[in-house]
N, C-alpha and C positions, 0 to 999 in steps of 0.2 A: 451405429446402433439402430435396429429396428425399430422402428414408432411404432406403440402396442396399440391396441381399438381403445375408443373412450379417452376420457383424462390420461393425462400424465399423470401417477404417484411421485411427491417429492419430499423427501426427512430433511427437516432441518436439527440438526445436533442444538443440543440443551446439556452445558454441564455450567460447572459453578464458576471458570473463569470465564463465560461470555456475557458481555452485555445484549442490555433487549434489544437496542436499535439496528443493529443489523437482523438478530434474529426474525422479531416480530415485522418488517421491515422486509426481508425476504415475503417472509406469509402474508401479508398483503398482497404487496405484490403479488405473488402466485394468484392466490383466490383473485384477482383484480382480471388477469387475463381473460378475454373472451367474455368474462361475465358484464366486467361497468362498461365497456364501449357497447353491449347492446341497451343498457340504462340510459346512455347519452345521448346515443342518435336516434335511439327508436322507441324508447320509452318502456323497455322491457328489459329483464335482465338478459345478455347472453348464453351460450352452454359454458360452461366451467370448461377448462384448456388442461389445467393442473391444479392437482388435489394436494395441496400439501399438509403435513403432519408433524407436528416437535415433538423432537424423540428423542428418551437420555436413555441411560441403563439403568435405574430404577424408577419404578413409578411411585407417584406421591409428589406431593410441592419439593420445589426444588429453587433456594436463595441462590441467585447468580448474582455478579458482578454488580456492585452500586445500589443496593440493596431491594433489589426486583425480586418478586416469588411467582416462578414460573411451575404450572401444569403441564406436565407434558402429555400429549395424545397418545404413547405410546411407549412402549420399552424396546428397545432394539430387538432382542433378541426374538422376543416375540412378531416382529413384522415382519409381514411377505419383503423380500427382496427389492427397494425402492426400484420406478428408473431413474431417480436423479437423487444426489445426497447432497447436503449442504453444512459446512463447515462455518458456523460465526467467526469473528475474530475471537484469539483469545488474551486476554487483558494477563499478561506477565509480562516483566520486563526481558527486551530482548535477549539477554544473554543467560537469563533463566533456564533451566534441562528441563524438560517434558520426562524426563523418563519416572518410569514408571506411576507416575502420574494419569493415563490414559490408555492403560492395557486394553479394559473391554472395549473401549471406541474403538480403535487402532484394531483389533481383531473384525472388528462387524465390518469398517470402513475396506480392509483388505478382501472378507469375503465379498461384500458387496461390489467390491471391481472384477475380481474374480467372475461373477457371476453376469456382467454386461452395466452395472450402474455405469452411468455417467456421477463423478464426484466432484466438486468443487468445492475450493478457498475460497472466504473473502480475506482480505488485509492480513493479520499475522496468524488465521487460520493455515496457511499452508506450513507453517512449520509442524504442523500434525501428520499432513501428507507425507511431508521430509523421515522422520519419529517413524511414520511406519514404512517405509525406505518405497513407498511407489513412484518416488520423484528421481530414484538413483536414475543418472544417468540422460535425467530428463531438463528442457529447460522449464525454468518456474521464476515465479515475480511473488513479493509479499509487500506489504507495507513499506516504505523506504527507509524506515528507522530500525528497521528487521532485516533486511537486507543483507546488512554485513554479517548479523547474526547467524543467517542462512547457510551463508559462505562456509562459513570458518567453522561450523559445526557441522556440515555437510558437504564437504569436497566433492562429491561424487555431483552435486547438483548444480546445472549450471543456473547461476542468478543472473535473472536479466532487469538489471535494476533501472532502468530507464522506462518499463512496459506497463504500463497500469492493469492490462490484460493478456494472459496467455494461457493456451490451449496445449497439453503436452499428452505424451502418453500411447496406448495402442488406441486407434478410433479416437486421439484428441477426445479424450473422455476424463482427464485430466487437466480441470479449467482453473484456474487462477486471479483474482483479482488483486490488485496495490491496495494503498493505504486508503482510510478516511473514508467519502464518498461513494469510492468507483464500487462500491458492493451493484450499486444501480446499476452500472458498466455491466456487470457480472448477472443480475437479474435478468436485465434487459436480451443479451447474451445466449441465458440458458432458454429465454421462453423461444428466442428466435429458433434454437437449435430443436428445443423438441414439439413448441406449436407453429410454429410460419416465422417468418417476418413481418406479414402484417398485422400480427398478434401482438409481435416486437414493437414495433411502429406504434400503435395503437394506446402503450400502455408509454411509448415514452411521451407522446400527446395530453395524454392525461395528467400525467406525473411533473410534465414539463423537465424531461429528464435532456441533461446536455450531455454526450459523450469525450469524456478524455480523450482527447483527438490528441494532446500534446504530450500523453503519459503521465506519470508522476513527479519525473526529474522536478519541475517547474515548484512543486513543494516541497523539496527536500530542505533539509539543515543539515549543518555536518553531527553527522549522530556522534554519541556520546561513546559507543563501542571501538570508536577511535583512539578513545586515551586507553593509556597503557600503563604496566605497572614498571617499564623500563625507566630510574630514575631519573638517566641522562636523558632518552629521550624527551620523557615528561618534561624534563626541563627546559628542553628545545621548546616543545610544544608551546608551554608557556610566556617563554620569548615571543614566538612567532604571533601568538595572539594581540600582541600590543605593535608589533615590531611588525606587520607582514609588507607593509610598505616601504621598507628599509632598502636598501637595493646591494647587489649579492646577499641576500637570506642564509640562502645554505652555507655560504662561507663563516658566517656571521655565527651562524648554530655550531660549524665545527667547530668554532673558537670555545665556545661555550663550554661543548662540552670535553674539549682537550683532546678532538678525534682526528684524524686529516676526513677532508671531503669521502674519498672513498670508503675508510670503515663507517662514519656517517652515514654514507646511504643503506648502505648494507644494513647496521645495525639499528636504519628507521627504521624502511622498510618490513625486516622480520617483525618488530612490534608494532605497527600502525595496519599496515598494507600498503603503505605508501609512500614512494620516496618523497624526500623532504621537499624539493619543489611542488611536487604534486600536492604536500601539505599545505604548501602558503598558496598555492593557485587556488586552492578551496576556499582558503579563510578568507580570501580576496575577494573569490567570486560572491561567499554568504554576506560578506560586507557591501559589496556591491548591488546587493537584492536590497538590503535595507535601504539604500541611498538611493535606488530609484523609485522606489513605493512614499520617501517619506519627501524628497527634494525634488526639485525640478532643475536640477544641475544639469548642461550638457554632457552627455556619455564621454565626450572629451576627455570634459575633466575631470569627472568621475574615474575615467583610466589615468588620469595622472595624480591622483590623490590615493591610487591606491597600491602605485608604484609602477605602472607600465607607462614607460617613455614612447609605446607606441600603440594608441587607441586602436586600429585595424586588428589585431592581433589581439587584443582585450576583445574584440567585440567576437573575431573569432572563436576564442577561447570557452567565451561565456557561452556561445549559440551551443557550440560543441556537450557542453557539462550541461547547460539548463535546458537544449532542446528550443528556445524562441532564444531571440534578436532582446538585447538589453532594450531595446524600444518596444519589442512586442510583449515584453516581461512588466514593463513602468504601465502601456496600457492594462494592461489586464489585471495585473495586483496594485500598483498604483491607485485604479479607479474601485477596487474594490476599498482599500483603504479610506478613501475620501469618502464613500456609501458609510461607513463604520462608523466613521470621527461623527458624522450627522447623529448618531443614534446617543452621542455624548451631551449630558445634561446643559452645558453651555451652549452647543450649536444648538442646541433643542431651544433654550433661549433667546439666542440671537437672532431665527424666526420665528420667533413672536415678537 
């Protein structure tokens, strides 16, 4: 996309299932580029880089998510053609239908790609992308609890559910951010793409902003779009939650549920997505997150308490699914956990 003279224009979407923190949180951001790094270093404010604006389809106060009342700057239909649009998260549960629920978005969103915007998700905004079909065909990342959701109601779209960021589309003018945080991922991102990198640079200095260097996998849970309303399955499921250290699992589940092994897998798989080892390596792996953040057990034993007789293969396994080394996972959420427990009324006591 061409850089037009002056600012960048950039809409950030305002409807009733988003919350303010990404929203209000973008527009910072924006107004922040170019202007506070010349406040910092030089005592004056910088040129403004990007102008942005919240915009819904009707104007007037507008109750979003969590009981915020948002103004917005503008009405869709009424504004010049942004070059950058911005998608908050939207606060439904994954398996929730969009449809018809955001006609007028979905029409502005499509002309505006149409016409050169660059447009971006953050977190479970991009099922809105998906809803007005600009992601067929493309790949996309959303929140990792969303994920599946993505999948299974949009075939057409490849999820890359490991990516906290991706760029799809004609001109990669099709940006995406994962769950949680990475909206700053995503900030960070668009200023690079349409004021510099050192605009980029600049504001993650200020913000003290870290980048997802490791994706999302690293905070995932096994999402809840996993259960199913297969009774036998379900019932698997439920074994395996207490039982996943058991050893032959799957065998354990045919018994259960009166299957042999092969109809089993088949008839997990259609209802999960998963065949049923791949179910208990999960349960495995999410139990193994807990037991390195809260113990200081050897990963040894850690793979022998949660049924693999051979640690190498455990440690493989998890790098694969979590993206870090069970030791690079204990540092980094481990030590965030111990910052936490300090903030509890007793350790608060115990220095003093």
């Amino acid at each position: 996309m061409r850089q037009p003279p002056g600012p960048v224009t950039a809409a950030i979407l305002a409807f009733p299932e988003a919350t303010a923190s990404v929203m209000y949180g973008l527009n910072d951001l924006f107004h922040s580029a170019g202007r506070d790094w010349g406040m910092i270093v030089g005592g004056a404010p910088g040129p403004a880089l990007v102008v942005p604006r919240i915009a819904a389809v009707r104007e007037g106060p507008l109750r979003i998510a969590n009981g915020v009342t948002v103004v917005p700057d503008a009405v869709l239909e009424d504004m010049p053609v942004p070059d950058l649009v911005c998608i908050p998260e939207i606060l439904v549960a994954p398996m929730d239908s969009l449809a018809g629920r955001f006609d007028r978005e979905i029409d502005w969103l499509r002309a505006c790609y149409r016409q050169g915007s660059i447009v971006a998700a953050a977190c479970s905004g991009a099922l809105l992308l998906a809803e007005a079909g600009l992601l067929d065909g493309e790949d996309a990342t959303t929140h990792w609890a969303y994920c599946d959701a993505l999948a299974a109601r949009f075939p057409a779209v490849r999820v890359q559910r490991q990516r906290s960021l991706v760029a799809a589309g004609e001109g990669q003018r099709l940006i995406m951010a994962g769950g949680g945080s990475s909206w700053l991922d995503l900030g960070l991102f668009l200023v690079a793409r349409v004021a510099g990198v050192d605009a980029a640079m600049q504001l993650a200095r200020i913000y003290l902003i870290d980048w997802h260097h490791v994706g999302q996998q690293p905070f995932a849970r096994l999402s809840a779009s996993r259960q199913t309303e297969d009774a036998l399955v379900a019932k698997c499921q439920v074994w395996a939650a207490t039982h996943y250290h058991a050893p032959a699992p799957v065998a354990a589940m045919a018994r259960i549920a009166g299957l042999s092994e092969r109809s089993l897998v088949r008839r997990f798989q259609k209802a999960t997505g998963m065949t049923p080892i791949q179910y208990v390596h999960t349960i495995r792996i999410e139990e193994a997150k807990q037991m390195l953040e809260a113990t200081q057990d050897p990963v040894e034993a850690i793979a022998q308490d949660l049924g693999y007789e051979d640690a190498s293969f455990f440690i493989r396994l998890f790098k694969r699914s979590v993206r870090l080394t069970p030791s690079q996972y204990r540092r980094k959420f481990g030590r965030l956990r111990e910052v936490l427990r300090s903030a509890q009324p007793a350790a608060i006591e115990q220095g003093d």
